[in-house]
Biopython code that builds the backbone (N, CA, C, O; Angstrom):
import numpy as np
from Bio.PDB.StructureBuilder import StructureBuilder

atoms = [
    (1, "UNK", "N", (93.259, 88.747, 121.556)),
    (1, "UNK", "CA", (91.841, 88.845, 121.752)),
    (1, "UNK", "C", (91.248, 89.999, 120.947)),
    (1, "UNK", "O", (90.278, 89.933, 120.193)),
    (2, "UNK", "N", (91.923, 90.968, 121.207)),
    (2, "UNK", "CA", (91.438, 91.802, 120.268)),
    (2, "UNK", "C", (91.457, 91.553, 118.683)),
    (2, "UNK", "O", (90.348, 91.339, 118.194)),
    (3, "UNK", "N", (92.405, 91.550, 117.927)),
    (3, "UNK", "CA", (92.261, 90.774, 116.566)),
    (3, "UNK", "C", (91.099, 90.248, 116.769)),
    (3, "UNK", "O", (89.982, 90.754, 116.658)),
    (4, "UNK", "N", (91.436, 89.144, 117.092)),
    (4, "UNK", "CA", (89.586, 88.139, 117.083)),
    (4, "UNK", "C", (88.422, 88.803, 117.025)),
    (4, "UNK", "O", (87.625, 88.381, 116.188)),
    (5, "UNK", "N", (87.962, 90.104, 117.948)),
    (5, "UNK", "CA", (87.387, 90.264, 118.258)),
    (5, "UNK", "C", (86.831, 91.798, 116.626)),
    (5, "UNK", "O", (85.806, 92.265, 116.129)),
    (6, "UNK", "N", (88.127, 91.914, 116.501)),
    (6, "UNK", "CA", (87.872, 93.086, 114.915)),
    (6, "UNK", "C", (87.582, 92.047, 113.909)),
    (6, "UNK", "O", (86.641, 92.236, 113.138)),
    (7, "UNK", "N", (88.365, 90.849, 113.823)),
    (7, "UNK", "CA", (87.939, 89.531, 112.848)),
    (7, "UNK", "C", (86.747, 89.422, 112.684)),
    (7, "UNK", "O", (86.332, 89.318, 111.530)),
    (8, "UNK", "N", (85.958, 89.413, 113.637)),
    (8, "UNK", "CA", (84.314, 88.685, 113.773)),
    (8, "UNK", "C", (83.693, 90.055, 113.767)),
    (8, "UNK", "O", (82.466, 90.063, 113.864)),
    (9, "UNK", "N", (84.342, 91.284, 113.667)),
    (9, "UNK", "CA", (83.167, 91.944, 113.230)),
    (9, "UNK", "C", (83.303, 92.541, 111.864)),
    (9, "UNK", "O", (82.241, 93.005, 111.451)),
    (10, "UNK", "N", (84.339, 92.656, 111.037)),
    (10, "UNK", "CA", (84.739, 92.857, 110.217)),
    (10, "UNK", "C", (83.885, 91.201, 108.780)),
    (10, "UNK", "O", (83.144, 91.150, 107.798)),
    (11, "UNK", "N", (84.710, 90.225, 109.673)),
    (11, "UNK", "CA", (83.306, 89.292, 108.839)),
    (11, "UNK", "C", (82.410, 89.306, 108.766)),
    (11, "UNK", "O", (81.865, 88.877, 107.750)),
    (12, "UNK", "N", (81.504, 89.963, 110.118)),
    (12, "UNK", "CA", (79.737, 89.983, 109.788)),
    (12, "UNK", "C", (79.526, 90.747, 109.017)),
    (12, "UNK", "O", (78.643, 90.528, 108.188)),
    (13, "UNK", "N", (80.451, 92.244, 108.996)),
    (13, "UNK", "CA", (79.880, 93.357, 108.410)),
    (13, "UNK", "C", (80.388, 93.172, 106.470)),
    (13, "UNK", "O", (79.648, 93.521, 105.550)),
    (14, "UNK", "N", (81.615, 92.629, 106.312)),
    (14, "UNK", "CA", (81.659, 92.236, 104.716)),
    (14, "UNK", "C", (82.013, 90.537, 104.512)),
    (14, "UNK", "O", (82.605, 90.092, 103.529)),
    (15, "UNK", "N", (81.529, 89.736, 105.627)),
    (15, "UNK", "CA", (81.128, 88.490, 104.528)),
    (15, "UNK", "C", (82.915, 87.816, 104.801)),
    (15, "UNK", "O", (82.934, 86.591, 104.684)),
    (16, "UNK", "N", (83.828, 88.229, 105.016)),
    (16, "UNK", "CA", (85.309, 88.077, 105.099)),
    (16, "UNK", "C", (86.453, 88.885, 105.328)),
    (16, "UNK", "O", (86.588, 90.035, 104.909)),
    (17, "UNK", "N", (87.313, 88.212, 106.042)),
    (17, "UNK", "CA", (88.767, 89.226, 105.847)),
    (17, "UNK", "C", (90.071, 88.344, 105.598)),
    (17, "UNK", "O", (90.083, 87.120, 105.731)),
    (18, "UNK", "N", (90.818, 88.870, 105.341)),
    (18, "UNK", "CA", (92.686, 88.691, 105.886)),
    (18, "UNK", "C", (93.265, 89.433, 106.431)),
    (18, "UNK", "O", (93.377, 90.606, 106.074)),
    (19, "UNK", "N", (93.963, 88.756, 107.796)),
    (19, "UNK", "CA", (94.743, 89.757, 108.011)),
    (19, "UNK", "C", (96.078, 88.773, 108.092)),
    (19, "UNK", "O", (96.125, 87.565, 108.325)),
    (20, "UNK", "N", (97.123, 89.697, 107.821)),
    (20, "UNK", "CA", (98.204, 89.214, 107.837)),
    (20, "UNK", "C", (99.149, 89.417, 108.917)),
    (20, "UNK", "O", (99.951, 90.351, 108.912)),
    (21, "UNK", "N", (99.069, 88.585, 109.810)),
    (21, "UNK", "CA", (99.681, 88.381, 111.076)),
    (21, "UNK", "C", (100.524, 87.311, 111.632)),
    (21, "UNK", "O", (100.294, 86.837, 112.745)),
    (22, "UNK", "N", (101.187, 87.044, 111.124)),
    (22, "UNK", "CA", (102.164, 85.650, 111.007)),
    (22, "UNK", "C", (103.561, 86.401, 111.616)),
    (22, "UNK", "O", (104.297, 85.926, 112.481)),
    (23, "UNK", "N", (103.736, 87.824, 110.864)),
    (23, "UNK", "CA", (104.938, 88.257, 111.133)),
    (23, "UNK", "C", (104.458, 89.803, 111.418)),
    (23, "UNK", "O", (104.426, 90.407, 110.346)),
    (24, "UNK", "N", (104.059, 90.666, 112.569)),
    (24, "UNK", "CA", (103.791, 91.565, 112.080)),
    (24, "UNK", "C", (104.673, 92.733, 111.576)),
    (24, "UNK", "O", (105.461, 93.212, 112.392)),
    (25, "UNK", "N", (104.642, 93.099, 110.680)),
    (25, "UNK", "CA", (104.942, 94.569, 110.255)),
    (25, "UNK", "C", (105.147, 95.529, 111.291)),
    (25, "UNK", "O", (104.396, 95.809, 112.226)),
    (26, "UNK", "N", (107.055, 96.320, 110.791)),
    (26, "UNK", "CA", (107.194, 97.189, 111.559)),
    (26, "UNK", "C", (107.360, 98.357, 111.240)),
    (26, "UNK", "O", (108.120, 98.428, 110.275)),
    (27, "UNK", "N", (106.912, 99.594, 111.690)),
    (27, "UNK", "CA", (107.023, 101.056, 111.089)),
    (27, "UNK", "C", (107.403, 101.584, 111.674)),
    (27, "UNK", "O", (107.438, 101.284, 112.867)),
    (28, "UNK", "N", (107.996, 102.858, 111.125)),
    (28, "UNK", "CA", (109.293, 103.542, 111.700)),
    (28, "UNK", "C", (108.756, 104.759, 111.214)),
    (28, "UNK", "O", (108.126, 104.960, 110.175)),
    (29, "UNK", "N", (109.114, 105.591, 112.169)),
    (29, "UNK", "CA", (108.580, 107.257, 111.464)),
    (29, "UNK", "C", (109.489, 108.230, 112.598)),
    (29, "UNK", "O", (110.258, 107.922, 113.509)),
    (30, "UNK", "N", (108.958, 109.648, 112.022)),
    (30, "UNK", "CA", (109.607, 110.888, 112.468)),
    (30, "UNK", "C", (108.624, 111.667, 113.059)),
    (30, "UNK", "O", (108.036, 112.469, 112.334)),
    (31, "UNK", "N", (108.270, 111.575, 114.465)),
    (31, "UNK", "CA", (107.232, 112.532, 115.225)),
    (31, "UNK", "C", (107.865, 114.027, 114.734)),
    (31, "UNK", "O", (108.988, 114.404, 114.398)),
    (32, "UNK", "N", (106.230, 114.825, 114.907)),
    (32, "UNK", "CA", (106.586, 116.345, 114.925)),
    (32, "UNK", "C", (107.995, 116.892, 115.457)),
    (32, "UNK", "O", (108.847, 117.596, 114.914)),
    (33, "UNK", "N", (107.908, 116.223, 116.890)),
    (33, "UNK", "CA", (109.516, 116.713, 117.449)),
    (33, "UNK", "C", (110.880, 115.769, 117.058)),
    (33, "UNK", "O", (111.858, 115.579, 117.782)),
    (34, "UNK", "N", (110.678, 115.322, 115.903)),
    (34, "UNK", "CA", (111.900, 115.059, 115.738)),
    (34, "UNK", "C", (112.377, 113.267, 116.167)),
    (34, "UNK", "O", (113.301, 112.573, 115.744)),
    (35, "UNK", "N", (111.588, 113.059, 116.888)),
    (35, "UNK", "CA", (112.198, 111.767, 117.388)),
    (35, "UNK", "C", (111.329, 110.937, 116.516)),
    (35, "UNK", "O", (110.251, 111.146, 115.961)),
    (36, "UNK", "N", (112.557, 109.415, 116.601)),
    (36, "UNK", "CA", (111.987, 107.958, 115.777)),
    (36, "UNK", "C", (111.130, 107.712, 116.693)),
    (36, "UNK", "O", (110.891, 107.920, 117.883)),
    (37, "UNK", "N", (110.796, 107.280, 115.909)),
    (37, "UNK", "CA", (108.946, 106.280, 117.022)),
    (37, "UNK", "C", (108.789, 104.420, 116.110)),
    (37, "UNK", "O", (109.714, 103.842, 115.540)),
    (38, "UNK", "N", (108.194, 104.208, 116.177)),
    (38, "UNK", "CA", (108.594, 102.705, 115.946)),
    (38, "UNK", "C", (106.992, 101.643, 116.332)),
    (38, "UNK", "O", (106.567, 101.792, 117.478)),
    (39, "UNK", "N", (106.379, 100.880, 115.619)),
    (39, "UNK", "CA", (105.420, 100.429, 116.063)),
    (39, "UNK", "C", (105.120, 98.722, 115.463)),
    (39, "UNK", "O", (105.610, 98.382, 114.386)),
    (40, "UNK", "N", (104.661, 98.192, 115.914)),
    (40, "UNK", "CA", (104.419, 97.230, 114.970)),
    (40, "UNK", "C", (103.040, 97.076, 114.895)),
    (40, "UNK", "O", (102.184, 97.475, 115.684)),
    (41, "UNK", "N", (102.889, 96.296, 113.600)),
    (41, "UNK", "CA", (101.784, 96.355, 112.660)),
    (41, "UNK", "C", (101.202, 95.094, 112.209)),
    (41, "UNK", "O", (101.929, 94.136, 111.947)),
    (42, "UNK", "N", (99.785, 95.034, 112.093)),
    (42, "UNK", "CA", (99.351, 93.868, 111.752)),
    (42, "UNK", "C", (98.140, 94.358, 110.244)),
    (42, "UNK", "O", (97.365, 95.313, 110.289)),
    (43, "UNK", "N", (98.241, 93.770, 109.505)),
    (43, "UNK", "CA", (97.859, 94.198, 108.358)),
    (43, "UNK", "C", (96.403, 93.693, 107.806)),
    (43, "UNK", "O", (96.439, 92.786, 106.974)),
    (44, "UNK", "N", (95.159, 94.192, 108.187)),
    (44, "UNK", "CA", (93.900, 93.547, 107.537)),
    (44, "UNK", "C", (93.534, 93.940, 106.466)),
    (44, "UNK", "O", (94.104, 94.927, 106.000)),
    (45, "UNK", "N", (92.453, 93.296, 105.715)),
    (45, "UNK", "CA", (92.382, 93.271, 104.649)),
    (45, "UNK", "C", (90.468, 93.318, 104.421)),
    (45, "UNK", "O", (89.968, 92.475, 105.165)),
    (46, "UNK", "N", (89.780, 93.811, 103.891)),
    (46, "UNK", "CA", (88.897, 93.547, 103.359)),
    (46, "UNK", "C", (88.599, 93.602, 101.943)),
    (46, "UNK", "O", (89.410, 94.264, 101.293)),
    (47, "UNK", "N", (87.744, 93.131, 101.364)),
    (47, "UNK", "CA", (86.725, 93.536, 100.224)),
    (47, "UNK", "C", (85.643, 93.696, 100.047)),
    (47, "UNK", "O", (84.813, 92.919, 100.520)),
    (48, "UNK", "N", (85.189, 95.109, 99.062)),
    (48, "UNK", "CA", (84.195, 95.366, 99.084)),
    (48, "UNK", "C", (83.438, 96.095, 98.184)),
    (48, "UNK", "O", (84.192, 97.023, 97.891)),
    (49, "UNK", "N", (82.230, 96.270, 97.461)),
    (49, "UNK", "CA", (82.384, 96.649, 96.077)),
    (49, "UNK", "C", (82.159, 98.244, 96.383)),
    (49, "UNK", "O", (82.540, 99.081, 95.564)),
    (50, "UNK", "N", (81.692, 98.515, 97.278)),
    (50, "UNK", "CA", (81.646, 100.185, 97.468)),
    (50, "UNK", "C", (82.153, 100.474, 98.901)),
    (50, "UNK", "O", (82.225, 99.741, 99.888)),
    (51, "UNK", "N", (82.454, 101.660, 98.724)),
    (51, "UNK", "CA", (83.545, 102.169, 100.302)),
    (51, "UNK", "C", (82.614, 103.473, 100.982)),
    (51, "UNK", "O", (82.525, 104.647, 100.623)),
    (52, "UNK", "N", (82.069, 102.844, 101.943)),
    (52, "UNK", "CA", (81.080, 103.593, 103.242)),
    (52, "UNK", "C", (82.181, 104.174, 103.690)),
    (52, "UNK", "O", (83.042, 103.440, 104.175)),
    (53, "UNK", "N", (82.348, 105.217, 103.648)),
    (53, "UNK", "CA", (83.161, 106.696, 104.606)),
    (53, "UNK", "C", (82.796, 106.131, 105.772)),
    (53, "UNK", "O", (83.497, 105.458, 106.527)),
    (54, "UNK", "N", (80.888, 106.648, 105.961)),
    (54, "UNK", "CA", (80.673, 106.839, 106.884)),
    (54, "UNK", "C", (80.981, 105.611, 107.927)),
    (54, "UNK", "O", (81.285, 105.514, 109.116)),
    (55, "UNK", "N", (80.761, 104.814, 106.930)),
    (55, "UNK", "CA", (80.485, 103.775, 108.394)),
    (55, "UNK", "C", (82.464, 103.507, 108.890)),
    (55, "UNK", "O", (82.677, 103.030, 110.005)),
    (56, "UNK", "N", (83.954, 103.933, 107.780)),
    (56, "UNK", "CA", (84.640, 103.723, 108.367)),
    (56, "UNK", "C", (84.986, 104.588, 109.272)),
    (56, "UNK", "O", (85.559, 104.336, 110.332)),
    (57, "UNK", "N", (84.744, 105.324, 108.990)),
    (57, "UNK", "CA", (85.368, 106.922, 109.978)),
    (57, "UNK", "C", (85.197, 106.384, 111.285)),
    (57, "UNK", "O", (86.207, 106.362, 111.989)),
    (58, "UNK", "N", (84.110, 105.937, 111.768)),
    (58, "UNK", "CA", (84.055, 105.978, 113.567)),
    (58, "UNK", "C", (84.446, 104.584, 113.895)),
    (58, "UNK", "O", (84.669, 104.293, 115.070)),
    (59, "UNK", "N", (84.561, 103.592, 112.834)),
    (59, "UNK", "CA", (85.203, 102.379, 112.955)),
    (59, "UNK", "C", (86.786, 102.754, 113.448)),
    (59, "UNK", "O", (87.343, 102.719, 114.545)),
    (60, "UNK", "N", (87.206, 103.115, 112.145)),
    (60, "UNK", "CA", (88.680, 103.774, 112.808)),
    (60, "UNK", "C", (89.033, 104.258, 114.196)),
    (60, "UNK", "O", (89.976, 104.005, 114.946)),
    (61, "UNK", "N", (88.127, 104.920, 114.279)),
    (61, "UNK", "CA", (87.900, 105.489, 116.103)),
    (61, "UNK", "C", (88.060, 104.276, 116.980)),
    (61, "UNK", "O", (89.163, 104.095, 117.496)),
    (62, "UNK", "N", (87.262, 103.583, 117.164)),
    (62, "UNK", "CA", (87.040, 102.219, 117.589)),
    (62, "UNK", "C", (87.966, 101.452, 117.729)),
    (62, "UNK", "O", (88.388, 101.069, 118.820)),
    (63, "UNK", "N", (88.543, 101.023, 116.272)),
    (63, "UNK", "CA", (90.262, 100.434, 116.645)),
    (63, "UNK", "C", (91.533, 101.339, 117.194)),
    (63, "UNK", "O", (92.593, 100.874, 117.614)),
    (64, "UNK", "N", (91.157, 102.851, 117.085)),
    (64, "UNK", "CA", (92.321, 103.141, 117.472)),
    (64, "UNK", "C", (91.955, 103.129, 119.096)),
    (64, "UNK", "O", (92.879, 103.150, 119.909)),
    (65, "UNK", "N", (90.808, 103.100, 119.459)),
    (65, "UNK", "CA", (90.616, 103.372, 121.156)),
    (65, "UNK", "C", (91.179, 101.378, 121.441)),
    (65, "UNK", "O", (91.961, 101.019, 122.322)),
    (66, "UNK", "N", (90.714, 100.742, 120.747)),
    (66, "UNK", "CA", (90.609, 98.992, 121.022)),
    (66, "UNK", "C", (92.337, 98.866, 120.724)),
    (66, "UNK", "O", (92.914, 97.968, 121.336)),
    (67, "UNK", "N", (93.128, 99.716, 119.834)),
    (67, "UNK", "CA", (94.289, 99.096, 120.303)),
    (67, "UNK", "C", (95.362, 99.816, 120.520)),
    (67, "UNK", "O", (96.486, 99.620, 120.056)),
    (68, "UNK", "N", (94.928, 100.861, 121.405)),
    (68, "UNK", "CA", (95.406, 101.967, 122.044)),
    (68, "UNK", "C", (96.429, 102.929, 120.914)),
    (68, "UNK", "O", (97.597, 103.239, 121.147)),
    (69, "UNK", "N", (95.869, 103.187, 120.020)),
    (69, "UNK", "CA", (97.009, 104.171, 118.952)),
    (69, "UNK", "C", (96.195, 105.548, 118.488)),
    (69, "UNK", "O", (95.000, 105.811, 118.358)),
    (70, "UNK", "N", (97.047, 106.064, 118.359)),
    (70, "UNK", "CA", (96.358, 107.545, 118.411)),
    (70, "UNK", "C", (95.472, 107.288, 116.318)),
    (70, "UNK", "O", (94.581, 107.961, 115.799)),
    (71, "UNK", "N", (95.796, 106.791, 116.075)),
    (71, "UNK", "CA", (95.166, 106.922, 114.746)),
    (71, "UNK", "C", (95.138, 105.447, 113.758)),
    (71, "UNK", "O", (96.340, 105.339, 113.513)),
    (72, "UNK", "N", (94.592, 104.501, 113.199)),
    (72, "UNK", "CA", (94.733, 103.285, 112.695)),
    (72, "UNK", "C", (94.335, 104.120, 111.314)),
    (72, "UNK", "O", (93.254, 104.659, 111.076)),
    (73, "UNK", "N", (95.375, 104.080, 110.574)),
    (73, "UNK", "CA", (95.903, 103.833, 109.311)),
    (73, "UNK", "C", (94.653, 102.906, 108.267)),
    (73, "UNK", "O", (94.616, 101.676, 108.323)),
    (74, "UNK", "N", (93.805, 103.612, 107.463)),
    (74, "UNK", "CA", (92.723, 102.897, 106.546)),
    (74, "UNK", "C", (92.567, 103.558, 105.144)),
    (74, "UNK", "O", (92.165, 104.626, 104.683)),
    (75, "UNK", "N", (93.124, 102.301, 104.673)),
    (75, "UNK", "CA", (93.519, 103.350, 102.905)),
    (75, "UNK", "C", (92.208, 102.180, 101.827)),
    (75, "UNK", "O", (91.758, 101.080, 102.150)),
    (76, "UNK", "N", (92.063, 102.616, 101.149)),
    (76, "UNK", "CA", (90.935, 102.233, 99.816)),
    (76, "UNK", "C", (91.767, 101.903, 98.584)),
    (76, "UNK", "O", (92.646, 102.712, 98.288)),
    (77, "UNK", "N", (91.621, 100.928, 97.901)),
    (77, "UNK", "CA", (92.381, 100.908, 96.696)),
    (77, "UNK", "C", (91.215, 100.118, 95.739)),
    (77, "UNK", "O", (90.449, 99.293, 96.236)),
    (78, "UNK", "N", (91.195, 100.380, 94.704)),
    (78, "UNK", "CA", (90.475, 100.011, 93.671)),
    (78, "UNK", "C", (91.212, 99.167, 93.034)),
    (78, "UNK", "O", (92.412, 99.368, 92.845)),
    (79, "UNK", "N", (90.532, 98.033, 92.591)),
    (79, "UNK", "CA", (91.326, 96.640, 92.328)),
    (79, "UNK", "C", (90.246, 95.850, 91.076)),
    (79, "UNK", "O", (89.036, 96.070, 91.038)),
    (80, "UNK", "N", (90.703, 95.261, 90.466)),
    (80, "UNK", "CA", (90.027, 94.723, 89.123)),
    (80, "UNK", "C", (90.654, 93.628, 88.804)),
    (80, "UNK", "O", (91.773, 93.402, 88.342)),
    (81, "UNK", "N", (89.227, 92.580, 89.309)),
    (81, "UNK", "CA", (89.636, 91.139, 89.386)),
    (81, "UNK", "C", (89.923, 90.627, 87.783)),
    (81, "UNK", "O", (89.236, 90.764, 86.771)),
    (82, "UNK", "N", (91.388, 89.906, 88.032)),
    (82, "UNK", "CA", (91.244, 89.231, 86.731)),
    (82, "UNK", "C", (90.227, 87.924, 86.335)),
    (82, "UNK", "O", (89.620, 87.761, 85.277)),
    (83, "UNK", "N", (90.243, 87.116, 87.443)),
    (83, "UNK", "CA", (89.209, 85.946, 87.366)),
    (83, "UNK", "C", (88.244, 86.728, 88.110)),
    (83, "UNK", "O", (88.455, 87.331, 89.162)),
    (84, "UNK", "N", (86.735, 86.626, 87.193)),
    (84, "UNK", "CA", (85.901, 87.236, 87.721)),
    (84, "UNK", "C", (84.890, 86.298, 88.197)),
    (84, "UNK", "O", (83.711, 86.605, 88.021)),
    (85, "UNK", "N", (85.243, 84.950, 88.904)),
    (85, "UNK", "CA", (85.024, 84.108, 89.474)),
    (85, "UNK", "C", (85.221, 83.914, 90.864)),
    (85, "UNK", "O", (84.934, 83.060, 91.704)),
    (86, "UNK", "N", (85.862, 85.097, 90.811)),
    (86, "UNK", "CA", (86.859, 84.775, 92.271)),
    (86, "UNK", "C", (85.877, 86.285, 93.157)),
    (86, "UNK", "O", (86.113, 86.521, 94.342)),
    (87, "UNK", "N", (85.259, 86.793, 92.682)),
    (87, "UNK", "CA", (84.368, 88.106, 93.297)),
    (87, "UNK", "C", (83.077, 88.153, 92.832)),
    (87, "UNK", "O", (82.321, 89.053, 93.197)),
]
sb = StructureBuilder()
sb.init_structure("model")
sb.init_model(0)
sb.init_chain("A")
sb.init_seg("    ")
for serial, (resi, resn, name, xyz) in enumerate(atoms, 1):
    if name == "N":
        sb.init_residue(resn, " ", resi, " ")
    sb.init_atom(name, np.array(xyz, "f"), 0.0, 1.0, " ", f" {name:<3s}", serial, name[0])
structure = sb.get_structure()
């Protein structure tokens, strides 16, 4: 429910997404104290031709309160369509 519910707002606000959830993704890390921690992961996707800070910053907030994690992971990458048909 939740997915769904970041789906439909993530489409109103850019028009589309992917997320890749078929299998989710698992991560593995090293807390401050030392111990493995372990999570799994579901991977969305947007596009967009310019990147609002503002408006992600408290978004982030939002999913991390909506799917209980201390921090949701939101990286930017600059990408250059080869078919420029397709954007």
């Amino acid at each position: 429910m939740f997915l769904a519910v970041t789906r439909e707002e993530l489409v109103t606000t850019f028009g589309g997404v992917t997320a890749y959830s078929r299998t989710p993704a698992e991560g593995v890390w090293t807390d401050p104290e030392g111990d493995l921690q372990q999570d799994r992961m579901v991977m969305v996707e947007v596009v967009t031709s310019t990147l609002d800070q503002a408006w992600w910053q408290p978004y982030s907030k939002r999913l991390a309160e909506r799917f209980a994690q201390d921090v949701i992971h939101i990286r930017a990458l600059a990408v250059e369509l080869i078919d420029t048909r397709a954007g």
